[in-house]
C-alpha positions as CSV (number, residue, x, y, z in Angstrom):
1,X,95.4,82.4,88.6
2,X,92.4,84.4,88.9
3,X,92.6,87.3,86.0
4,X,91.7,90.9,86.6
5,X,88.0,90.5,84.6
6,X,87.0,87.6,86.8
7,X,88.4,89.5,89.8
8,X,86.2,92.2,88.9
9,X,83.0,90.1,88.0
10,X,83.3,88.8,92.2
11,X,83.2,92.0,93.0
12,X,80.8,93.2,91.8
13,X,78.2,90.3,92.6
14,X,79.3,90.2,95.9
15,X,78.2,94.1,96.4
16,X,74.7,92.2,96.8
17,X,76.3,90.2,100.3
18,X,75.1,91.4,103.3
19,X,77.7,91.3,106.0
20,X,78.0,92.3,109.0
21,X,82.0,93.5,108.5
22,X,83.1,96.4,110.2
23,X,84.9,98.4,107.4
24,X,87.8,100.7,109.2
25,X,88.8,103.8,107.2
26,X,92.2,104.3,107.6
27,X,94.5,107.7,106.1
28,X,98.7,107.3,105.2
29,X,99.8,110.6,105.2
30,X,103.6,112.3,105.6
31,X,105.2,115.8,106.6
32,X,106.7,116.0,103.3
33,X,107.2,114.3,99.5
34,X,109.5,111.7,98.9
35,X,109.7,109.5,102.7
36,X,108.1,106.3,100.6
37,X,104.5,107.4,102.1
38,X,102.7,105.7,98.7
39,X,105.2,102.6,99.0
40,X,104.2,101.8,102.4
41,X,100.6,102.4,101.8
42,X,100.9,99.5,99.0
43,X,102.8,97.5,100.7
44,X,101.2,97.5,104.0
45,X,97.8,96.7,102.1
46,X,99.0,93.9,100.6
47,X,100.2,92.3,104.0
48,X,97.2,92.8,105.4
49,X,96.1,90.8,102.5
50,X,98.3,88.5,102.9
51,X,96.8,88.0,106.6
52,X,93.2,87.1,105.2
53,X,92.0,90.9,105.2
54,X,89.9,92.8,102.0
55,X,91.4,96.3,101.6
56,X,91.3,99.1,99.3
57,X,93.7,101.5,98.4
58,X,92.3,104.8,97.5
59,X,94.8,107.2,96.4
60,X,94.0,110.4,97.0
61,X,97.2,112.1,96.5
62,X,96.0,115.2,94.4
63,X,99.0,116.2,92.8
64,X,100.9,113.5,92.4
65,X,98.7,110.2,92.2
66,X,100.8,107.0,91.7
67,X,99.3,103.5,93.3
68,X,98.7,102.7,89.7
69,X,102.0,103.5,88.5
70,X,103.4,101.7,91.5
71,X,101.5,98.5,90.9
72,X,102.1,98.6,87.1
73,X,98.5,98.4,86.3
74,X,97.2,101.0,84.5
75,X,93.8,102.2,85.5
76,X,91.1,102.0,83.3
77,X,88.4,104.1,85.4
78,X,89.7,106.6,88.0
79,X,87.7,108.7,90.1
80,X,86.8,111.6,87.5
81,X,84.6,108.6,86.3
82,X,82.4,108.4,89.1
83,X,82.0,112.2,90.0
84,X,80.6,112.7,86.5
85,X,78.6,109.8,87.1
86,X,79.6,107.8,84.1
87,X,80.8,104.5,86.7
88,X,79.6,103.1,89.8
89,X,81.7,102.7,93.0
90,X,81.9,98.9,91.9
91,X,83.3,99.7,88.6
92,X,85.9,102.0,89.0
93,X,87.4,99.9,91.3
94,X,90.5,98.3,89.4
95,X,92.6,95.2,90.7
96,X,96.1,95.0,91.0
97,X,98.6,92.0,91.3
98,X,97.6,89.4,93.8
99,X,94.2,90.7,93.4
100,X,94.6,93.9,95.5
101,X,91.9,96.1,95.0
102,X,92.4,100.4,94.4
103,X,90.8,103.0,93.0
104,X,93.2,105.7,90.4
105,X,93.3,109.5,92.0
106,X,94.5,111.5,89.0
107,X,92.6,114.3,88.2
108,X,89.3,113.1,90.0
109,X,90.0,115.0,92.7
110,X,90.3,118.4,91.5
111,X,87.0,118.1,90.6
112,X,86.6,116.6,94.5
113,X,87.6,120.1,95.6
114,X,84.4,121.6,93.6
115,X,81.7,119.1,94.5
116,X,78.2,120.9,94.6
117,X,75.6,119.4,97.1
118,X,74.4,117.0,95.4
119,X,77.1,115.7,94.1
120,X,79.1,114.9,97.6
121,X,75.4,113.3,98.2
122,X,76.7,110.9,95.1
123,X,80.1,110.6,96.2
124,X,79.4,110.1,99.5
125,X,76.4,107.2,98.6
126,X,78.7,105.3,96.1
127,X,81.8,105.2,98.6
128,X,79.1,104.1,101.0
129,X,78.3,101.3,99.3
130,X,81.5,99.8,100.2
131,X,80.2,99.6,103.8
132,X,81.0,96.0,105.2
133,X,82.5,94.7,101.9
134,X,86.0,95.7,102.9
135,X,87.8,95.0,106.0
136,X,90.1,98.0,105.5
137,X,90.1,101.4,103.2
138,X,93.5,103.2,103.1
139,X,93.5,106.7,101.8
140,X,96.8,107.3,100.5
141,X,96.9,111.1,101.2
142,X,99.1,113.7,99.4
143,X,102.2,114.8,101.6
144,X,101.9,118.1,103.7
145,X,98.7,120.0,104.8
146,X,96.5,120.7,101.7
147,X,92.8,121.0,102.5
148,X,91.6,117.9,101.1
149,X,94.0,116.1,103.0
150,X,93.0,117.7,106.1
151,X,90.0,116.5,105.5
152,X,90.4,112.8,104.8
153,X,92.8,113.1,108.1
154,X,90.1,114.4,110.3
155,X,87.0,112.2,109.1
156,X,89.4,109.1,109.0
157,X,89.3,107.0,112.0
158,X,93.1,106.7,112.4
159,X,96.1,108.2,110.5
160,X,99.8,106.6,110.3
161,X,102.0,109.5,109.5
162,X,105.4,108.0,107.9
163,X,108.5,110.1,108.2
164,X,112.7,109.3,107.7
165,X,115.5,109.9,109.7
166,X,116.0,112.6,108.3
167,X,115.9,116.5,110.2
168,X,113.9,117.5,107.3
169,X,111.3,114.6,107.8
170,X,111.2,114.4,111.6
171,X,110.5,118.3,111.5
172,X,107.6,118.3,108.7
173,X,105.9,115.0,110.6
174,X,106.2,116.6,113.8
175,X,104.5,120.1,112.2
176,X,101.8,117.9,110.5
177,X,101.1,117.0,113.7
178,X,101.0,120.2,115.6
179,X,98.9,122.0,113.2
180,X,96.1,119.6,113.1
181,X,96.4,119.6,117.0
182,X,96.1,123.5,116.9
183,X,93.2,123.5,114.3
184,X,91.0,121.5,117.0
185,X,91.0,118.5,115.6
186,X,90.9,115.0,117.2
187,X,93.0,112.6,115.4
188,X,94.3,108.6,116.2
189,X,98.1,109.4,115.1
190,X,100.2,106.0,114.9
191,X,104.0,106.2,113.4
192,X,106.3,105.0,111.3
193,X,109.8,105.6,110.7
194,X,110.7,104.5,107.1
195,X,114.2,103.9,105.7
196,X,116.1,103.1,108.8
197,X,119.9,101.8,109.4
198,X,119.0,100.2,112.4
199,X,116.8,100.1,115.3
200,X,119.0,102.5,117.6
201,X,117.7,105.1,114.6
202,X,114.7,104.1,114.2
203,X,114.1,104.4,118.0
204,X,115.6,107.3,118.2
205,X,113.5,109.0,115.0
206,X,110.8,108.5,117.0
207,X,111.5,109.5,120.5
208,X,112.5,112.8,119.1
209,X,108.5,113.1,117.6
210,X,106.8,111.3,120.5
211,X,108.6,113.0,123.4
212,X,108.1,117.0,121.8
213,X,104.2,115.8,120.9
214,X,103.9,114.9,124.0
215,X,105.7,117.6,126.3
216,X,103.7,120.6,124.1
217,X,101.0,118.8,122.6
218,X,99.6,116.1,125.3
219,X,99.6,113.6,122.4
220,X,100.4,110.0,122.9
221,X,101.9,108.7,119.6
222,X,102.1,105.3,119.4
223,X,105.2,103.9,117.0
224,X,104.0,101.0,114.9
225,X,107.3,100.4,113.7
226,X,110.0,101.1,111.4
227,X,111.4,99.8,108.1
228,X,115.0,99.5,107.2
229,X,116.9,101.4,104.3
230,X,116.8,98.9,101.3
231,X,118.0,98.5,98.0
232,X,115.5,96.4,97.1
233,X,112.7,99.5,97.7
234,X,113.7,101.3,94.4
235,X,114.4,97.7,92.7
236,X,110.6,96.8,92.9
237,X,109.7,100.8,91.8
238,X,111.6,100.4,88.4
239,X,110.0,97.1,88.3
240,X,106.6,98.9,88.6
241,X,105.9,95.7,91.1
242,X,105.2,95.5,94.8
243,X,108.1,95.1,97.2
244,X,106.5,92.1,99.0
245,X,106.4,90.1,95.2
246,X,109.2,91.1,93.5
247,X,111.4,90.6,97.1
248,X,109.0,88.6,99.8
249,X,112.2,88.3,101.6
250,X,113.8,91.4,102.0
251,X,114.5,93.7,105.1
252,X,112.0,96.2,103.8
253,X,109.3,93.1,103.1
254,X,109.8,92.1,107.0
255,X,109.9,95.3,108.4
256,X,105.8,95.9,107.3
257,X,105.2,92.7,108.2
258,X,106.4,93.4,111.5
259,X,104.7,96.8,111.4
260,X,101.1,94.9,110.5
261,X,101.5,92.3,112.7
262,X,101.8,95.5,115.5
263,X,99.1,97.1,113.8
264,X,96.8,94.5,114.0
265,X,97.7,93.6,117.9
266,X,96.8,97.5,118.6
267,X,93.3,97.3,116.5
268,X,90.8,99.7,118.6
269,X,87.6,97.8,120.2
270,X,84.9,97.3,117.0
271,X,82.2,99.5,119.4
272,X,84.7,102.7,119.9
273,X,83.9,103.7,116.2
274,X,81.5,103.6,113.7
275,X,83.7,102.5,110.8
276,X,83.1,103.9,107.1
277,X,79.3,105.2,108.4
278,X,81.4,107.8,110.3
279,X,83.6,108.6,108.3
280,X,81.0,109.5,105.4
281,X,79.6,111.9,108.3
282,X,82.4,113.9,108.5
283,X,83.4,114.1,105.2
284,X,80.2,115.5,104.5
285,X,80.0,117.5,107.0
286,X,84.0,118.7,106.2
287,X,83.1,119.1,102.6
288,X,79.6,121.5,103.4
């Protein structure tokens, strides 16, 4: 088994590969807290792993930053370390079980909020560096409508917004949604229904967001899928260990494979974006 220093020696000698990999930048974001947004976004990384993919999880959840937690590895270097320029990209990148690659929030990205010119010019070079060394990088977003996740929304190529069957949830998505629709931005929204008891719900969970977003919005919202209620979900949380380890067999475990396999069926043409180069473009021009 590969340990976490030699994982971390790989990557940084391969940062000196040239590829040409088409890196898609990817946000997870919900309506509201406690929907299993930060759950999925691990466990959907890791089964695009499992499919032969490089991704990184970037959790930028400002308030309540967790991938870490979630994984059981405690981060060494987080992103505070790279805005004040004592890390590289390359180093603050930590690696988690199976060799799945993140990068710690914590209180980085307060100081995100405040970044002068030239240090978004940092930020914005480092993350670059990452350009065709990762097939995937999923922003793990903070629930609701803050600013900074508005922005990683907007300069993201796509955003899977995850909600419950819950009133509470279907309402909050559905307002996500509308508001970043009224504020004149163009965003790729895919769905997902977590915690379901069976498909009818699932189905129905997202008819009732689809159908309303498209009726008063225009917006077709495709539904990747959704994931059924299981015991096993807060099993692997107290285990601080991924779902898809601790229970590769479970409903939960099948119902992201299922939602990957959909995900990856659906992948946009290559030449309709311009991967993590344009997403560094908007940020910047977001964050000026």
């Amino acid at each position: 088994m590969i340990d976490q220093a030699q994982a971390l020696r790989h990557l940084v000698h391969s940062k000196d590969i040239q590829t040409s990999r088409r890196t898609r930048v990817i946000t997870i974001t919900s309506g509201k807290g406690g929907v299993g947004k930060s759950n999925f976004s691990l466990n959907f990384a890791m089964a695009l792993q499992n499919k032969g993919y490089s991704v990184l999880v970037f959790d930028a959840d400002i308030s309540f930053a967790n991938i870490d937690v979630l994984l059981g590895t405690p981060a060494k270097y987080n992103l505070i370390h790279l805005l004040k320029g004592e890390k590289s990209i390359w180093e603050i990148i930590q690696v988690g079980p199976n060799g799945l690659q993140f990068i710690a929030g914590g209180s980085g990205f307060q100081d995100l909020v405040r970044l002068s010119e030239e240090e978004l010019e940092y930020f914005s070079e480092q993350i670059g560096k990452l350009h065709g060394h990762m097939d995937f990088i999923l922003f793990d977003t903070g629930a609701g409508l803050s600013k900074e996740t508005v922005r990683f929304i907007t300069a993201a190529e796509e955003t899977i917004v995850i909600t419950t069957p819950e009133p509470t949830s279907i309402t909050d998505a559905y307002a996500l949604i509308k508001m970043l629709n009224t504020m004149g931005h163009q965003v790729s929204f895919k769905l997902v229904v977590n915690r379901v008891t069976d498909d009818r719900e699932g189905n129905q969970t997202a008819d009732n967001i689809r159908q309303v977003a498209s009726k008063y919005l225009g917006l077709e919202i495709p539904l990747l899928g959704f994931i059924p209620d299981d015991a096993n979900v807060s099993k692997a949380v107290k285990r601080q260990t991924p779902l898809s380890i601790a229970f590769p067999d479970s409903d939960a475990t099948r119902g992201i494979n299922r939602i990957v396999s959909r995900f990856l069926l659906e992948e946009r043409d290559s030449s309709s974006s311009q991967g993590l180069t344009g997403f560094l473009q908007r940020i910047k021009r977001l964050w000026s």
